[in-house]
C-alpha positions as CSV (number, residue, x, y, z in Angstrom):
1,X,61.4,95.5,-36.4
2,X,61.4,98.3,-34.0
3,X,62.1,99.4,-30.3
4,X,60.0,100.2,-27.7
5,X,59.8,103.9,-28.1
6,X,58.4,102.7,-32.1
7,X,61.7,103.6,-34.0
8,X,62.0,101.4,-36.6
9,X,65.7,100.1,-36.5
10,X,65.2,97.6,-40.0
11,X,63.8,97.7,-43.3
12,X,62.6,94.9,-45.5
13,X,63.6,94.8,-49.0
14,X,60.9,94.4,-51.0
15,X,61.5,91.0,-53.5
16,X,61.6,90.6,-57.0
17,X,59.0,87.5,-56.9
18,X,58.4,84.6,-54.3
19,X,59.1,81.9,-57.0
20,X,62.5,79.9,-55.4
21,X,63.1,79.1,-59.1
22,X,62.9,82.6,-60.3
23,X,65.1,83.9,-57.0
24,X,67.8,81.3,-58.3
25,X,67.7,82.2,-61.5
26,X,67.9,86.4,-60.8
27,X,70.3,85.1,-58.5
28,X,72.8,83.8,-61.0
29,X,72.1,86.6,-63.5
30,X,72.9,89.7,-61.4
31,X,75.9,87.3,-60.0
32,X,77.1,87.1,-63.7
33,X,76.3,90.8,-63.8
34,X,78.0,92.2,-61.4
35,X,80.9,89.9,-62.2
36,X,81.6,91.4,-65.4
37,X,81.0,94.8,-64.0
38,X,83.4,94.8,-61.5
39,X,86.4,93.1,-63.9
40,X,85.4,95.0,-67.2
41,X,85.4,98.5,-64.9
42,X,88.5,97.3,-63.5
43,X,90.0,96.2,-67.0
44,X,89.3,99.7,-68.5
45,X,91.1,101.2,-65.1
46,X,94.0,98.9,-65.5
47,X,94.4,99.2,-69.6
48,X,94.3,103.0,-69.0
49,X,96.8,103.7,-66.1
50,X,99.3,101.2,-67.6
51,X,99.4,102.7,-71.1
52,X,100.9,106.2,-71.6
53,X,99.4,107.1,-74.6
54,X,95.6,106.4,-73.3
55,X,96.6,109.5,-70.7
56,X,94.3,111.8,-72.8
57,X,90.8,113.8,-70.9
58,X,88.6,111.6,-72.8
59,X,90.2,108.4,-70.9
60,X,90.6,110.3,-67.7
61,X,87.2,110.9,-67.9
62,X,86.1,107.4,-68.5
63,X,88.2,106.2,-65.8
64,X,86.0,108.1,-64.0
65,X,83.2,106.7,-64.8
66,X,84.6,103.0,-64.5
67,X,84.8,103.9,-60.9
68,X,81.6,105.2,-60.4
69,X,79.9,102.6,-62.0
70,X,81.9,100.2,-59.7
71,X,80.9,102.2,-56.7
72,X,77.5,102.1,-58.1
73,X,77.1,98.4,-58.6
74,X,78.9,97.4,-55.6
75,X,76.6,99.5,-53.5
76,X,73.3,97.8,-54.4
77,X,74.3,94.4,-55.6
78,X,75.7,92.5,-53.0
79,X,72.6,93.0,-50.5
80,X,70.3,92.2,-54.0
81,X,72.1,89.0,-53.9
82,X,71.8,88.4,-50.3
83,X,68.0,89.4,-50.6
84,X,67.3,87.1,-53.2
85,X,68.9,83.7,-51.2
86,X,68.7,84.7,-47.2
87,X,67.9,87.7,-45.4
88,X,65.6,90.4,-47.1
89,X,66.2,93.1,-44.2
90,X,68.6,95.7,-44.2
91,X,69.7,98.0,-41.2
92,X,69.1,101.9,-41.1
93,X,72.2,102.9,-41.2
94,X,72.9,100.1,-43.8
95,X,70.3,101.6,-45.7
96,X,71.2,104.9,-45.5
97,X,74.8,104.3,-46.3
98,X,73.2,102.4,-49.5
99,X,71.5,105.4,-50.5
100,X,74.4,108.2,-49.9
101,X,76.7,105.9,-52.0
102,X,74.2,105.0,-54.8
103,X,73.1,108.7,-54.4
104,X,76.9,109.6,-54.6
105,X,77.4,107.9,-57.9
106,X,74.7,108.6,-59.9
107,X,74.7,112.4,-59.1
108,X,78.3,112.1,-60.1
109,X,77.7,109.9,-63.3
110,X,75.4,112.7,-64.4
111,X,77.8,115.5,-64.2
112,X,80.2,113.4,-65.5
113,X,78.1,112.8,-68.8
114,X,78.4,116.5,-69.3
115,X,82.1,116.9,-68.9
116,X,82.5,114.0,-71.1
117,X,79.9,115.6,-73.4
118,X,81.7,118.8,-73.3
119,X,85.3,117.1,-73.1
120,X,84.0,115.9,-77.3
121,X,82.4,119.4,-77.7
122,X,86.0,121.0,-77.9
123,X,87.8,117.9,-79.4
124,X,85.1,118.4,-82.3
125,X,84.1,121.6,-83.1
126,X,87.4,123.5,-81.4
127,X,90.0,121.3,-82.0
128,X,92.5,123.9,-82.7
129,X,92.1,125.4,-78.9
130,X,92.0,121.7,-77.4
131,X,94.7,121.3,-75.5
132,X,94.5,124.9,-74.2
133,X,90.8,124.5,-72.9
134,X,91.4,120.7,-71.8
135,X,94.7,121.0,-70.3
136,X,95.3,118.5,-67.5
137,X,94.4,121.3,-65.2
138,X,90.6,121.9,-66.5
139,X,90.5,117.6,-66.5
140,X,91.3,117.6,-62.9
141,X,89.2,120.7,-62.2
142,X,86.4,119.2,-63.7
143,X,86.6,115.8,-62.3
144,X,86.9,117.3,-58.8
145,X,83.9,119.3,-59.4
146,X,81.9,116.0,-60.4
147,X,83.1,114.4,-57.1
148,X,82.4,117.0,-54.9
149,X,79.0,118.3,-56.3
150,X,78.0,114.9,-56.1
151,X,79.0,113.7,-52.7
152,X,77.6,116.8,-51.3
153,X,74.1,116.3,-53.0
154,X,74.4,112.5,-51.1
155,X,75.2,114.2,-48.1
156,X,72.6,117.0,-47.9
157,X,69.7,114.3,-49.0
158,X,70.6,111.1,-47.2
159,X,71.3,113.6,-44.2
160,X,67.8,115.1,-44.7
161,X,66.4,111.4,-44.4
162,X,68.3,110.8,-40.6
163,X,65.8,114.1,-39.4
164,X,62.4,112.1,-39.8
165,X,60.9,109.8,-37.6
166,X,59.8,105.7,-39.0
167,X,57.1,104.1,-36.7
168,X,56.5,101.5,-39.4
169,X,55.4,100.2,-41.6
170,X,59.4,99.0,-42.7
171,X,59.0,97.6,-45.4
172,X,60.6,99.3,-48.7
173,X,58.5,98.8,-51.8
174,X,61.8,98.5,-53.9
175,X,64.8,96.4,-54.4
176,X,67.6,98.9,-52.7
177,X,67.0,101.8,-50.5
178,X,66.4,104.8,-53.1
179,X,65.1,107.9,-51.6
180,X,61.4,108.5,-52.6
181,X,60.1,105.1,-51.4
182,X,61.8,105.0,-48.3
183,X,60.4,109.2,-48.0
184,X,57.4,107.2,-48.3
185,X,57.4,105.2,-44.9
186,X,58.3,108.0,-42.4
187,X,56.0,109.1,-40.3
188,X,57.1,112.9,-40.2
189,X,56.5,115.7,-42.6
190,X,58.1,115.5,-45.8
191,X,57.2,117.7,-48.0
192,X,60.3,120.1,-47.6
193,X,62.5,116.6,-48.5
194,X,59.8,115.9,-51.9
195,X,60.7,119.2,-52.8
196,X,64.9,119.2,-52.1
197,X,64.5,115.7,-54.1
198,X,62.7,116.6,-57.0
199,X,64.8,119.9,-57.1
200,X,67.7,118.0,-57.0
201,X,67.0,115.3,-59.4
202,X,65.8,118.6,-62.0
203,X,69.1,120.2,-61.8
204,X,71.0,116.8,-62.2
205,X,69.0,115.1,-64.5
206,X,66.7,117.5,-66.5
207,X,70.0,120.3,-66.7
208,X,72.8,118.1,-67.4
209,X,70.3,116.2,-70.3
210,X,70.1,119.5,-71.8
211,X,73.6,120.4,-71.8
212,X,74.8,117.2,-72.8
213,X,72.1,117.5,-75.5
214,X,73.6,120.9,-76.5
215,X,77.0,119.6,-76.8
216,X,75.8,116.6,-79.0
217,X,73.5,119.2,-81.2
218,X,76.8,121.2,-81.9
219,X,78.8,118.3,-83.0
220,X,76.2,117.0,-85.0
221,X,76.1,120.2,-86.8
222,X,80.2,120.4,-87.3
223,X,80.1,117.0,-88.1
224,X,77.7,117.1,-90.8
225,X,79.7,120.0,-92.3
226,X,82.7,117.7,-92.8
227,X,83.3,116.7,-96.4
228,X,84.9,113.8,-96.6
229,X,82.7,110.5,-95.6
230,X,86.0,109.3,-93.6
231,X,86.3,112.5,-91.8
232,X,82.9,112.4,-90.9
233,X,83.1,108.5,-89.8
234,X,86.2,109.4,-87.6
235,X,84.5,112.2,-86.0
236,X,81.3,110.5,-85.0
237,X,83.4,107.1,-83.8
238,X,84.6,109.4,-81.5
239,X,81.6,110.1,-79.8
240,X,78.8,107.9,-80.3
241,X,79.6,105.1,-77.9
242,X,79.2,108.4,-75.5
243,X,76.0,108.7,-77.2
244,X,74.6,105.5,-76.4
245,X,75.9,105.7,-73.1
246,X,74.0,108.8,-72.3
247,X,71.0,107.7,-73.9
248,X,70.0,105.0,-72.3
249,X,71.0,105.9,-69.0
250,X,69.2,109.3,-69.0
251,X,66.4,107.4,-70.7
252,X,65.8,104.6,-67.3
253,X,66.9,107.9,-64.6
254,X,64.7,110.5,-66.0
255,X,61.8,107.9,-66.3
256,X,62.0,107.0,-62.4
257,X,62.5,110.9,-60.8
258,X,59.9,112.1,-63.2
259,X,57.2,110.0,-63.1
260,X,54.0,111.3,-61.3
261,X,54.1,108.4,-58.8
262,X,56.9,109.1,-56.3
263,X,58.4,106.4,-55.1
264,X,56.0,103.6,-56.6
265,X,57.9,100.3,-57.4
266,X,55.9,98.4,-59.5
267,X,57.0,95.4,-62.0
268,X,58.0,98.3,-64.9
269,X,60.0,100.2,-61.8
270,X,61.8,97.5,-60.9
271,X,63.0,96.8,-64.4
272,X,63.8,100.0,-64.9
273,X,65.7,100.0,-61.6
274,X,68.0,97.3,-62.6
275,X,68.4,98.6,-66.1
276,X,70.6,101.9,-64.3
277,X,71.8,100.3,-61.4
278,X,72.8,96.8,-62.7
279,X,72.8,96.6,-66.5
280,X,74.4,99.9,-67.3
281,X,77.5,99.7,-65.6
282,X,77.8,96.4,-66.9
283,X,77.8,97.4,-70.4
284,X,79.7,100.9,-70.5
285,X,83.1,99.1,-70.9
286,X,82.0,97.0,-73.6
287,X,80.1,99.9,-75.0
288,X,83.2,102.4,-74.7
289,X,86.1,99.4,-75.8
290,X,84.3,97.3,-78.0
291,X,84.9,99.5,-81.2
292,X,87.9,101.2,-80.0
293,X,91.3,100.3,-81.6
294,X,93.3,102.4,-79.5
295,X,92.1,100.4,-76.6
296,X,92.4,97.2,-77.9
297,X,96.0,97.8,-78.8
298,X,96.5,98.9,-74.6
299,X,94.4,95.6,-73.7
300,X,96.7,93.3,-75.9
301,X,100.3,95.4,-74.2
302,X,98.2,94.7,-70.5
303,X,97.9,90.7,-71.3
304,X,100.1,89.9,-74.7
305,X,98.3,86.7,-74.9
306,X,95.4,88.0,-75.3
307,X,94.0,87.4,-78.5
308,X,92.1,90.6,-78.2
């Protein structure tokens, strides 16, 4: 849709298949999804605040990330939902506040990976200096940092977007409004924007892989010069469900900024979209809880009849 001067004023989401059968089905899956992203997020939240001796960095830091990945989930699902039973369109400045708030936290997620990355760095191959080099301080320092940095990529991008002219066409050849294929539809110049983006997603994805990957090199290394087999199995609990996190959220982002074509949804995109916007968040608390006994024993304080 557009006005009379040719400003396009709506998008149209582009769907995951025409099938009603297949909508209904998607539609009850990322229903179920986001479900269990919002309470398992909001469980870890809960579990943590309420329970004094979770007050450590590494929970600080993955109450953090609960958040984000709740910011994250709830700023692309619920119009993914709507898309797939009603209306397919979405507003501008609905889909630019989509983007600055999905842009918002995964910038953030990314930095965070590396503070978490760096938060097991000291707790592994430093621990005598720990709790001078993460005092409460540094946590909050750090966290701040994440925040900020992040919101003000959002900001500087999804601001870039509001400077370029849409004649149409309007509709978006992806599920939620990410920036490349809606760079796509303008009818402006925009190369300078391709180049802030890619720049961008280097520094937040290519540099904070390699750090992270640093961090994890180094306490592979002091892990492995551990003696005992239980020292060693305590000291890798501690960080692979990090690990695993990192892993396959790097894996989907770095595949979608870094492939050749920019902005190019096809089936493969769009599975890869969901993977980091949908399926991620929904497993990083049963990822992160799942094998941890300390957290367990705050779950079953939260709801004593749990049988957790």
């Amino acid at each position: 849709m557009a006005l009379g001067n040719g400003t396009v004023t709506i998008f149209v989401l582009q769907s995951f298949t025409q099938d009603p059968w297949i909508q209904a089905t998607l539609f009850c899956l990322f229903f179920a999804l986001f479900t269990v992203a919002l309470a398992g997020n909001g469980l870890i939240i809960a579990a943590i605040s309420c329970s004094p001796n979770l007050h450590t960095p590494m929970y600080f830091f993955l109450v953090n990330l609960a958040v984000l990945d709740m910011v994250c989930t709830s700023s692309i699902l619920p119009k993914v939902l709507q898309s797939l039973v009603a209306d397919s369109t979405i507003s501008f400045g609905g889909c630019l506040s989509q983007m600055f708030f999905f842009t918002w936290s995964l910038s953030s997620e990314l930095l965070l990976f590396t503070a978490m990355a760096y938060d097991r760095y000291l707790a592994i191959c430093r621990p005598l200096h720990y709790g001078t080099l993460m005092s409460s301080r540094v946590c909050v320092a750090l966290a701040a940092f994440v925040w900020f940095t992040g919101a003000f990529n959002a900001s500087l991008l999804t601001g870039m977007i509001l400077q370029l002219n849409f004649c149409g066409p309007n509709l978006i050849a992806h599920f939620f409004c990410e920036i490349p294929p809606v760079l796509l539809l303008s009818c402006s110049p925009t190369f300078l924007h391709d180049i802030m983006t890619i720049t961008a997603d280097m520094f937040l994805s290519g540099l904070n892989f390699l750090l992270t990957m640093v961090s994890y090199g180094c306490i592979i290394a002091s892990i492995l010069r551990i003696r005992s087999a239980e020292g060693k199995r305590r000291a890798f609990s501690t960080c692979s469900s990090h690990l695993i996190v990192v892993t396959l959220y790097y894996s989907t982002v770095l595949y979608t900024y870094i492939r050749p074509a920019l902005g190019s949804a096809g089936l493969l995109d769009k599975a890869i979209g969901v993977v980091y916007t949908i399926v991620t968040p929904t497993l990083n608390p049963l990822i992160y809880t799942l094998r941890n006994k300390e957290f367990k024993a705050a779950l079953k304080k939260l709801f004593p009849c749990s049988p957790t």
